[in-house]
C-alpha positions as CSV (number, residue, x, y, z in Angstrom):
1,X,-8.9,-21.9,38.1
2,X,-5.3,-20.6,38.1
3,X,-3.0,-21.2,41.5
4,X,-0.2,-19.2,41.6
5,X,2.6,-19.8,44.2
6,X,5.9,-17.6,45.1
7,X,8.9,-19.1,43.8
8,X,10.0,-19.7,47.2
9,X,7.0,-21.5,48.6
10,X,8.2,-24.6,48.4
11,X,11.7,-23.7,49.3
12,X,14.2,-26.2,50.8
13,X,16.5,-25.9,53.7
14,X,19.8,-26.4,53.5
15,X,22.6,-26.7,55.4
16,X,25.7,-25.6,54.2
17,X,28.9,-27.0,55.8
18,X,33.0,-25.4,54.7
19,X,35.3,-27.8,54.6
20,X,38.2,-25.2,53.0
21,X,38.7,-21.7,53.4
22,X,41.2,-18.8,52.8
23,X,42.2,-15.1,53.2
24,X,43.5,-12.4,51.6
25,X,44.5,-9.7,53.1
26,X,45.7,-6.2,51.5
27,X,46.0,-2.1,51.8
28,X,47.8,0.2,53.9
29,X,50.7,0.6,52.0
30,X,51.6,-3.1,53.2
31,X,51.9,-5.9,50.5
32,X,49.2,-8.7,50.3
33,X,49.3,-11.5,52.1
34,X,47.4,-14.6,52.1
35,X,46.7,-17.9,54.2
36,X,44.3,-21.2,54.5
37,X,42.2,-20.9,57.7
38,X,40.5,-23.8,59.7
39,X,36.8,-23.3,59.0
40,X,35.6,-26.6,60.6
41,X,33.2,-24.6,62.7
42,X,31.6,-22.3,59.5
43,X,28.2,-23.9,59.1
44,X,25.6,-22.3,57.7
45,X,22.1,-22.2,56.7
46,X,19.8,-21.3,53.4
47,X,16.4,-21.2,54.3
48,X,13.3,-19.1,53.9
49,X,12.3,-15.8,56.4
50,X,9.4,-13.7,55.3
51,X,9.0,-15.3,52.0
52,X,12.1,-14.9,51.1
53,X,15.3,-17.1,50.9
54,X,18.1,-15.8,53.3
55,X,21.7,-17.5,54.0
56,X,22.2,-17.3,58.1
57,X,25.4,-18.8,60.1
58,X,24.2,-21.2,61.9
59,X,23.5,-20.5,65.4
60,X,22.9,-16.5,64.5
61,X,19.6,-14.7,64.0
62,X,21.4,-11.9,61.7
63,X,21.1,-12.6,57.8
64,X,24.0,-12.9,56.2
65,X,22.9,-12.4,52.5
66,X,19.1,-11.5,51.7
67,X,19.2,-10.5,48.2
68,X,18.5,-14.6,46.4
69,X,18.0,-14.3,42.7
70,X,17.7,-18.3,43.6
71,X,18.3,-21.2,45.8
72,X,22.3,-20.9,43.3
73,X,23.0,-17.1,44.3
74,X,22.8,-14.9,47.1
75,X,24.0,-11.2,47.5
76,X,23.2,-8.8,50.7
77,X,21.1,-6.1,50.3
78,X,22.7,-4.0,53.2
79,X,25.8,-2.6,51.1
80,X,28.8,-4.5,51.8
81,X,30.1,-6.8,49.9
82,X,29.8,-10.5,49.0
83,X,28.3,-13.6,47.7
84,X,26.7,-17.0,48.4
85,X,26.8,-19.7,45.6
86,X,25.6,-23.3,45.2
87,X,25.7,-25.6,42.6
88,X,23.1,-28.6,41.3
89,X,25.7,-31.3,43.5
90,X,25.5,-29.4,46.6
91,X,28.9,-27.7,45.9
92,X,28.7,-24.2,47.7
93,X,31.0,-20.8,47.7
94,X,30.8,-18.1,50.2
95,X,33.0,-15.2,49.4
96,X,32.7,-11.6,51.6
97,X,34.9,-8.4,51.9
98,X,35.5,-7.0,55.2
99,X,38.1,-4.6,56.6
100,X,40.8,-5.1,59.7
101,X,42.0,-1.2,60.5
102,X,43.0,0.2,56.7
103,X,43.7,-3.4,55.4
104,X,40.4,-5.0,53.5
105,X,40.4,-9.0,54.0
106,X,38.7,-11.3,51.4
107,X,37.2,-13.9,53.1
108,X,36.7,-16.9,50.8
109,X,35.0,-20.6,51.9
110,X,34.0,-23.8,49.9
111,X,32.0,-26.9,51.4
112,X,28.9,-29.1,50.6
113,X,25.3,-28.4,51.5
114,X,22.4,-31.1,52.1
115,X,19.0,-30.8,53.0
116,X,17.4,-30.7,56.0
């Protein structure tokens, strides 16, 4: 008898907490600009929805990334732009692209995940 499971079956949740973050800011025929940003209150949360494993901010029932290759990478599938990453210590990187009138803003975060 062979049992054969999804990958994400057993899949853990985490939550992911920044502790640093930063943006850069450029376009409109301005130069770039960048500065640190308080991101005490970014929290968010790798789990599994549907069968698949999804990065949410906490608190929100919108997906923030849906597209994970694994519980280490996570892209959206909706067209814009960005990435969730996590290492084997429970380092984590969340990096998106977003725009403020013509300027686009990177928006970058770094903090530790544990399971819950």
């Amino acid at each position: 008898v062979v049992f054969a499971f999804p990958q994400v079956l057993f899949a853990e949740t985490s939550l992911c907490v920044a502790d640093a973050g930063a943006i850069v800011e450029d376009g409109g025929g301005q130069s770039a600009k960048a500065w640190t940003v308080d991101v005490a209150a970014s929290k968010y949360v790798l789990t599994e929805k549907n069968g698949n494993l999804v990065v949410k901010q906490l608190g929100q029932d919108g997906v923030l990334f849906d597209e994970c290759v694994s519980r280490y990478f996570c892209e959206s599938s909706r067209g814009y732009s960005g990435t969730f990453m996590r290492t084997n210590d429970g380092r984590f990187t969340i990096v998106w692209f977003t725009m403020r009138g013509d300027r686009e803003l990177l928006i970058a975060a770094k903090g530790r995940c544990s399971q819950i």
